[in-house]
C-alpha positions in Angstrom: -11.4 75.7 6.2 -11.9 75.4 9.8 -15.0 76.4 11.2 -15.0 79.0 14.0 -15.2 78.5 17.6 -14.0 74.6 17.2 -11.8 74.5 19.7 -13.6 76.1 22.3 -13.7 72.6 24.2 -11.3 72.9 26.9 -10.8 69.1 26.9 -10.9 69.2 22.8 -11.2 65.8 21.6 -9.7 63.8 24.5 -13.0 63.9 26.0 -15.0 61.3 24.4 -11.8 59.3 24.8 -11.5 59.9 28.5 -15.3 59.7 29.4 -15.4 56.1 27.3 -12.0 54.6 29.1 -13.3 55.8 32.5 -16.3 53.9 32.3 -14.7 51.1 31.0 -12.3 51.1 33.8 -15.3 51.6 36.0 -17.2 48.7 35.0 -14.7 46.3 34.6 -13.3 46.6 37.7 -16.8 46.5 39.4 -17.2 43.1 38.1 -13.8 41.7 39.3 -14.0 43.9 42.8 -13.1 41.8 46.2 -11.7 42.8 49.0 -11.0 41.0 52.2 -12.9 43.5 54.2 -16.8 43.5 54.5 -17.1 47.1 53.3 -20.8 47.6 53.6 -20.4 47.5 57.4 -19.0 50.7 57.5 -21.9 54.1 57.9 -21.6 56.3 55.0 -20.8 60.0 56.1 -21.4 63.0 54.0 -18.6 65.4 54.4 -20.9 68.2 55.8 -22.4 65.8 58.3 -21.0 67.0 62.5 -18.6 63.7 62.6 -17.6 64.3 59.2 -16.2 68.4 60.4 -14.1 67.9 63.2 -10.6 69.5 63.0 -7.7 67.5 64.4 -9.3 64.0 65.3 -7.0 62.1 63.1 -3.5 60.9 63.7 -1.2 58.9 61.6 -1.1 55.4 61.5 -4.9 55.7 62.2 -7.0 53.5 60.1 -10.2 55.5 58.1 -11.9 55.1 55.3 -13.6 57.7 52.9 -17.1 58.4 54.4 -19.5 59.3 51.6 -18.7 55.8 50.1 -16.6 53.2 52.4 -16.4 50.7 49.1 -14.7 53.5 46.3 -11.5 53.8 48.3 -11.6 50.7 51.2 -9.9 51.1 54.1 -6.3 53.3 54.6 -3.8 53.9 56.9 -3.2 57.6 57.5 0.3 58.2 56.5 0.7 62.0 56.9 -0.8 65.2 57.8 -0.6 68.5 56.3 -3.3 70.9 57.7 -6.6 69.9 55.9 -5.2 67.5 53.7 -4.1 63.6 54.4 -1.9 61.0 52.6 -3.6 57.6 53.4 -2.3 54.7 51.8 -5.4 52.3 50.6 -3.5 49.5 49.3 -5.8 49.2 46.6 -8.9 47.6 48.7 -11.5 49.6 47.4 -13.5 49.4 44.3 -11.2 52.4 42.6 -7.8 50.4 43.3 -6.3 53.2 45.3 -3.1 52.9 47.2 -2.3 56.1 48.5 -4.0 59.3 47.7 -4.4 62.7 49.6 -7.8 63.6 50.5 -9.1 66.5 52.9 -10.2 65.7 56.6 -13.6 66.1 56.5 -14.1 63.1 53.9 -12.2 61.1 56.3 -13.6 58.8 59.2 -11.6 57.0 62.0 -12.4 53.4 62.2 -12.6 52.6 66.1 -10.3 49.5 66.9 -14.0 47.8 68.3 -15.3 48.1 64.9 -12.6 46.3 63.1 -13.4 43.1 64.5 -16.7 43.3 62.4 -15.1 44.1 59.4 
């Protein structure tokens, strides 16, 4: 007999499954993460911070990198524009293996052409 309220889980019994594969994924590739670019040069930005808000200030073919944490994604090219959101093409050189991906604006930050030289 099955007991009442069981599947009240929204993500049933995927979860564990999920949670346990994600982590793995997370950990292995952690271990095994390189990437030509020095990513801890780049300022992390919280995407309520003032540079972090400002409409219209990217443009594609623009090169960024997602603020909050430069070394999760890497560094993109912005590929196109739709209001709020952007597709930015990673290339897989973050810690997440990305290589394109739409993400909103204001987690977004240019990377000034003087700044690449560092990186």
């Amino acid at each position: 007999m099955a007991r009442s309220g069981a599947n009240l889980d929204p993500q049933g019994p995927y979860r564990n499954a999920v949670s346990t594969s994600l982590r793995y994924a997370m950990s292995d590739q952690s271990n095994d993460f390189s990437t030509p670019y020095q990513l801890d040069r780049l300022p992390e930005v919280p995407a309520f911070h003032r540079d972090a808000r400002r409409d219209g200030r990217l443009s594609e073919g623009q090169l960024v990198y997602y603020g909050p944490q430069p070394s999760y994604y890497g560094i993109g090219e912005v590929k196109r524009i739709n209001g709020s959101d952007i597709a930015v093409d990673f290339r897989g050189t973050g810690l997440f293996n990305v290589h394109e991906e739409i993400i909103e604006q204001r987690y977004l930050i240019g990377i000034p052409p003087e700044k690449m030289d560092e990186l």
